[in-house]
ZAMARGU-4260 file (C-alpha; in steps of 0.2 Angstrom, whole numbers, plus 5000, padded with zeros to 4 digits):
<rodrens>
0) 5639/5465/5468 | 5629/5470/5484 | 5625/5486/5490 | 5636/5484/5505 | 5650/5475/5495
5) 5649/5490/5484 | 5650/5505/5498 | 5665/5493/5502 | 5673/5497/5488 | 5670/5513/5485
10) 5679/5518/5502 | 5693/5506/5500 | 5698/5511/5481 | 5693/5530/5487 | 5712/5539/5483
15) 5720/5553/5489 | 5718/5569/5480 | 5731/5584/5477 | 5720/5593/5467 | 5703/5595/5454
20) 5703/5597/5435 | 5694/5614/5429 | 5680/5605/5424 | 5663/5612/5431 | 5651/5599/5440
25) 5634/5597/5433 | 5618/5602/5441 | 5610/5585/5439 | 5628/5575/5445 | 5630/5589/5460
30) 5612/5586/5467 | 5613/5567/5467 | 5628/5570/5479 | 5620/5582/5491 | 5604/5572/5490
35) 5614/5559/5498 | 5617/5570/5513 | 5599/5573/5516 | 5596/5554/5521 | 5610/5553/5530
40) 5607/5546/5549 | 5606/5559/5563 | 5601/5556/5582 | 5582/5558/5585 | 5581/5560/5564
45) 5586/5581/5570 | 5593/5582/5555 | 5605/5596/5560 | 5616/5599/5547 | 5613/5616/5534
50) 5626/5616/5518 | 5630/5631/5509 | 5636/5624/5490 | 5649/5637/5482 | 5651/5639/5465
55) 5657/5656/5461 | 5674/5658/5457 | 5676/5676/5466 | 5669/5667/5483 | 5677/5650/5482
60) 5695/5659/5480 | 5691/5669/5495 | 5684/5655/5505 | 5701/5647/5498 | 5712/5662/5507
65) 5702/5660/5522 | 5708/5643/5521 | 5725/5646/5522 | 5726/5644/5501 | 5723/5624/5502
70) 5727/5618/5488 | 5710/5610/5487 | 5700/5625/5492 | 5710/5632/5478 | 5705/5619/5463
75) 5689/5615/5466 | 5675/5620/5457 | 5661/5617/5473 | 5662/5617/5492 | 5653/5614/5504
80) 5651/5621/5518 | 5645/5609/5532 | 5635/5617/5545 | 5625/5614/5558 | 5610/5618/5569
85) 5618/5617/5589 | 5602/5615/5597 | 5601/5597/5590 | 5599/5581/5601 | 5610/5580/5617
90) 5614/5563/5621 | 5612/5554/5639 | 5633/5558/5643 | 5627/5578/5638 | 5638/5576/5621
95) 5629/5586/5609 | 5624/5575/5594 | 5628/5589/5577 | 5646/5584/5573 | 5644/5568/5574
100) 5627/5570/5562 | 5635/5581/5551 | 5650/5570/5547 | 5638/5557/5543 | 5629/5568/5531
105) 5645/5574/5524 | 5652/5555/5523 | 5637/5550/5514 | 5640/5564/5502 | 5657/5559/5500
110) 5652/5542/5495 | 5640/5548/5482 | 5654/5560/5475 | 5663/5545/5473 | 5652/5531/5465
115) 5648/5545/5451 | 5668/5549/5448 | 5669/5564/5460 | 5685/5566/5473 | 5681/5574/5490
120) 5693/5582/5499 | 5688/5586/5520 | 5696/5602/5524 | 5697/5608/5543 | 5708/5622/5544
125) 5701/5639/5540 | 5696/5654/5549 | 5679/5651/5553 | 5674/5669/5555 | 5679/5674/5538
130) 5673/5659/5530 | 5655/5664/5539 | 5656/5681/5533 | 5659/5678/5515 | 5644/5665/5514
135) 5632/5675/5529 | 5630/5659/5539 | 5622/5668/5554 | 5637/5668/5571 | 5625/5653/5581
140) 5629/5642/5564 | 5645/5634/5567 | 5655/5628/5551 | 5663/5611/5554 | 5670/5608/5538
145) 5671/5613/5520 | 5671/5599/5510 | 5680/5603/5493 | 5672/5592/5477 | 5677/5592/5460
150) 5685/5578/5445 | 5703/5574/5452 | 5717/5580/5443 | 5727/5564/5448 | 5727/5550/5463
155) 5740/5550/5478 | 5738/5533/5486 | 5733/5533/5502 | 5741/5526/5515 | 5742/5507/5520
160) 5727/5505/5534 | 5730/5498/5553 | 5727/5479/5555 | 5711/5473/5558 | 5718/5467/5574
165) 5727/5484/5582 | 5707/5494/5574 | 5694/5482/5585 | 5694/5475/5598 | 5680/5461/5603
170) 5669/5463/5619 | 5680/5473/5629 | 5696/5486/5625 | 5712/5479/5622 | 5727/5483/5628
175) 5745/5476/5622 | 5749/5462/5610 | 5731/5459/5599 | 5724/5444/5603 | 5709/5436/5595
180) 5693/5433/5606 | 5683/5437/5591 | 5666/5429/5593
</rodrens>
C-alpha cells in the first residue's frame, strides 16, 4: 500500500469515540504521536504551535471540569493542550496563520494516534481561562484545543460523508444542482 493510500485509510476507517479504556499510553508510543506534530506544515515553517501533554490524574480531571465534564476529557489518560504562538506569520488577506498551523500539527498527531491503535478526540468547549491556569500557559498563549488521546473503549460509526459532488467544486464555486466540469 502506498503512503498516501495508507493516510487514506487511516482517516476513512478513523471511528468515533465515546470514551478511552484505563490503560496508560506508553512513553515510546506517546512520543511517536507528538513527534508527528513537530513536522507538521506551517506558513513560513513559524512553527507556531506549543503542546502541553497531561498525564496526571488530579489535572487531567480538573482540566476535564473545566471542560464541562466531556466525557473524553474525563477517560482519557493524555491531553493535549494545543497552543499556539499569536505573533506567527500573517497572510497577504491580514488572517493570522496559528489555527490554521496548529490544526495541521494536531491532525498530523491524530493520524499518528491512529496508525499505532490510538483514538483522538478534538475537544473545543472549555473555559479557556481555567484550563490556562491549571497548566500555567502564560495569558498571550491562546489554547485552541485539547486534544483527548487514549485506547477506545468502543467505536461509534461516524456518520455517512457528503458526496464528492456537493464537497468540491472544479475551477469556480458552485451553486445549485452539482454538475460535473471536472477536468
Amino acid at each position: 500500500m502506498s503512503r498516501a493510500a495508507r493516510v487514506l485509510s487511516l482517516g476513512r476507517n478513523r471511528q468515533g469515540i465515546r470514551r478511552f479504556q484505563d490503560r496508560a499510553v506508553r512513553a515510546d508510543v506517546l512520543e511517536c504521536v507528538l513527534e508527528a506534530a513537530r513536522y507538521a506544515p506551517s506558513a513560513k515553517e513559524a512553527q507556531p504551535w506549543r503542546f502541553v501533554i497531561v498525564q496526571d490524574a488530579l489535572r487531567r480531571h480538573q482540566i476535564a471540569r473545566a471542560a464541562f465534564n466531556h466525557p473524553l476529557v474525563l477517560s482519557a489518560p493524555v491531553l493535549i493542550l494545543c497552543c499556539a504562538r499569536i505573533h506567527s506569520h500573517v497572510s497577504g488577506n491580514g488572517r493570522a496563520s496559528y489555527p490554521i498551523d496548529v490544526a495541521a500539527a494536531a491532525q498530523s498527531m491524530a493520524l499518528a494516534a491512529a496508525d499505532v491503535g490510538l483514538g483522538v478526540g478534538w475537544v473545543m468547549g472549555f473555559r479557556e481561562r481555567e484550563v490556562r491556569k491549571l497548566s500555567d500557559v502564560p495569558s498571550d498563549v491562546p489554547i485552541l484545543a485539547i486534544l483527548a488521546i487514549g485506547y477506545p473503549e468502543s467505536f461509534q460509526p461516524l456518520p455517512a460523508r457528503l458526496a464528492v459532488e456537493e464537497v468540491f467544486a472544479w475551477e469556480r464555486w458552485k451553486t445549485g444542482t452539482p454538475t460535473s466540469d471536472r477536468p
